[in-house]
C-alpha positions in Angstrom: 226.1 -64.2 -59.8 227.5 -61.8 -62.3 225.4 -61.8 -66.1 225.5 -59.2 -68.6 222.2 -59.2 -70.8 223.2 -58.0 -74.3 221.6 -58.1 -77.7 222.5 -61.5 -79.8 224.5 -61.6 -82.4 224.6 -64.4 -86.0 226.9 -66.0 -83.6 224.4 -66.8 -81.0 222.0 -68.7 -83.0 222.9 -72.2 -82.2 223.4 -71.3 -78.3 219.9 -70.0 -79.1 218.8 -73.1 -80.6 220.0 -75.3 -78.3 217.6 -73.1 -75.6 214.4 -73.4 -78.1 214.6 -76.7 -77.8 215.3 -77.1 -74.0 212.1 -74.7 -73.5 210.2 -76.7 -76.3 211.0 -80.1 -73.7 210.0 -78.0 -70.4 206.5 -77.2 -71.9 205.9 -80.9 -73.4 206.6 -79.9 -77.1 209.8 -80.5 -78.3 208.0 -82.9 -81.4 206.8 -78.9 -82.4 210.0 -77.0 -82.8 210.6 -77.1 -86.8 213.0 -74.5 -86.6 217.2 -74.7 -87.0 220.0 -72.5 -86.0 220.3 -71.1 -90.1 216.3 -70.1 -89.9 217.3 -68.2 -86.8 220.2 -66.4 -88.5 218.4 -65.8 -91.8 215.5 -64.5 -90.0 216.4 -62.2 -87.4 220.1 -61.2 -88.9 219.0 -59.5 -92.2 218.3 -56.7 -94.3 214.4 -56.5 -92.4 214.5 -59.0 -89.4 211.5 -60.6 -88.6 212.5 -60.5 -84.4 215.0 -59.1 -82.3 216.9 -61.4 -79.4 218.9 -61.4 -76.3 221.3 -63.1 -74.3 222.2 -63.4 -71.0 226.4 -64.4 -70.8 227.8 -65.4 -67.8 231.6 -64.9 -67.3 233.5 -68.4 -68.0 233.9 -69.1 -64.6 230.2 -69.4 -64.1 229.9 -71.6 -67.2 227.1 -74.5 -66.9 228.1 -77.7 -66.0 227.8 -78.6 -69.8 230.2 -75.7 -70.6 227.9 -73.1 -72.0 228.4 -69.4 -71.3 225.3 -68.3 -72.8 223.0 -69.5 -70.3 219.5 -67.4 -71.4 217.5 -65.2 -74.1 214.6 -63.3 -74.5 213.4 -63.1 -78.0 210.6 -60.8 -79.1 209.1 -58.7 -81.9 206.6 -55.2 -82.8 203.5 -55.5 -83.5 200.7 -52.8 -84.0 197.6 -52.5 -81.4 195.1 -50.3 -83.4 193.7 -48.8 -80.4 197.0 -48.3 -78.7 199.7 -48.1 -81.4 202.9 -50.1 -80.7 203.3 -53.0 -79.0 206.2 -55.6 -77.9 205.5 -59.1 -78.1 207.6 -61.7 -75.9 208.0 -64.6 -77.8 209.9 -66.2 -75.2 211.9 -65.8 -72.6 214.0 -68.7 -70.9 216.8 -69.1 -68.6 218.6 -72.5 -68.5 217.4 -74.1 -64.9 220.6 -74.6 -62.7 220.9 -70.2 -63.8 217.3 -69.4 -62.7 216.6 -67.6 -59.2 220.0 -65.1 -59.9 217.9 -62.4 -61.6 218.8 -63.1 -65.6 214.9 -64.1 -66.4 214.0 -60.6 -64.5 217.1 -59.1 -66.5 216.3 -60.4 -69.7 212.1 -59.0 -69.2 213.3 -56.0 -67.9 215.3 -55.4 -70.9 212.8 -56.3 -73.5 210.6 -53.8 -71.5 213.3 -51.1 -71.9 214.1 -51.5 -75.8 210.0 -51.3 -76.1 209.8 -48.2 -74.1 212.9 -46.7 -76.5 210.8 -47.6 -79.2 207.5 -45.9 -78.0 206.2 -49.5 -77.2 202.8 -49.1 -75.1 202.5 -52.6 -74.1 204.5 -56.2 -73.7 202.7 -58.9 -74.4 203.4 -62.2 -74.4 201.6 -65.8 -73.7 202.4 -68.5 -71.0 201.0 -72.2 -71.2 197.9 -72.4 -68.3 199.6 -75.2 -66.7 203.0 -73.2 -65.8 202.1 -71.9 -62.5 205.8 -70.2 -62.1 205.6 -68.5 -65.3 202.4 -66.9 -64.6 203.3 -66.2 -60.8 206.6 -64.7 -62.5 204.9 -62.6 -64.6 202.1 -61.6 -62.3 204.9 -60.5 -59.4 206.0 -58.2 -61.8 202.7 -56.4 -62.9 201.2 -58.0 -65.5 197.2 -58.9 -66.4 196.6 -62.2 -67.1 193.6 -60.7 -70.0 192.2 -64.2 -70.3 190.7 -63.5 -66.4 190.5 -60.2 -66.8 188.9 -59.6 -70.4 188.4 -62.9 -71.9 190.7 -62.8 -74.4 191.6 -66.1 -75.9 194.9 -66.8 -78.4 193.9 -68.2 -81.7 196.3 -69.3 -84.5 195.6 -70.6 -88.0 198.4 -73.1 -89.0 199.5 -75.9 -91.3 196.6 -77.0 -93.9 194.2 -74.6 -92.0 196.8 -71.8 -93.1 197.2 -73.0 -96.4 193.2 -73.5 -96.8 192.3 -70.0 -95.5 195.1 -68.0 -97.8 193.9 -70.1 -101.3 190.3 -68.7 -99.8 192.0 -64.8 -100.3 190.3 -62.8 -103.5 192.9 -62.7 -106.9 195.1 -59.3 -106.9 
């Protein structure tokens, strides 16, 4: 099947959207997304954008059965290791599920890889839910190190009132 992976444009945001949400209902969270098409456009269409995106098109004759063209994205941002220097993180990557098994979702990786590597990126990183065995066995098929095997790494995240709690805790300017 013919795709062409390009980077997304204002335009995209609600086909992008519209894909949050369908990955948000494959991994048991849609109740989590708080995000809308506008946050999207302000955010990563402005002055300093706070991520970059793709898309994978497909020509209209390939057009999903619900009539969309735009059928995938990878959407990622830097981020600064301070032993390694510049890093790529893979926010996610999704390709709708009657596309997947043509090459887009290796496309759409191989891609962010690339614009990393232009930008003197030394790693990609990115996290995938334990439970989602063909994620994991994607990613590992293409080279990467599962760190929380290999190093014990764990993912830890400060949100809502623990946010909130732990900024008012931050000394006066």
């Amino acid at each position: 099947m013919k795709f062409k992976i390009r980077p997304a444009t204002k335009e995209d945001c609600k086909e992008i959207s519209r894909m949050i949400m369908e990955l948000a209902v494959y991994e048991k969270m849609p109740d989590q997304v708080k995000i809308t098409h506008e946050d999207l456009e302000r955010d990563g269409f402005c002055q300093n954008p706070f991520f970059e995106c793709l898309v994978a098109e497909v020509p209209e004759e390939h057009k999903s059965t619900e009539g969309f063209t735009v059928v995938g994205y990878g959407l990622y941002f830097y981020n600064y290791s301070t032993w390694e220097g510049r890093t790529v993180y893979l926010e996610d990557l999704y390709v709708m599920p009657e596309f997947r098994g043509n090459g887009i979702g290796k496309g759409l990786l191989s891609k962010v890889a690339q614009v990393g590597k232009k930008k003197r990126c030394v790693r990609l990183n990115l996290s995938v839910l334990d439970w989602n065995t063909p994620s994991r066995d994607f990613y590992a098929a293409k080279g990467a190190r599962d760190l929380t095997d290999s190093e014990g790494w764990h993912f830890i995240r400060f949100d809502g009132q623990n946010l909130d709690n732990l900024a008012n805790e931050a000394p006066e300017d």
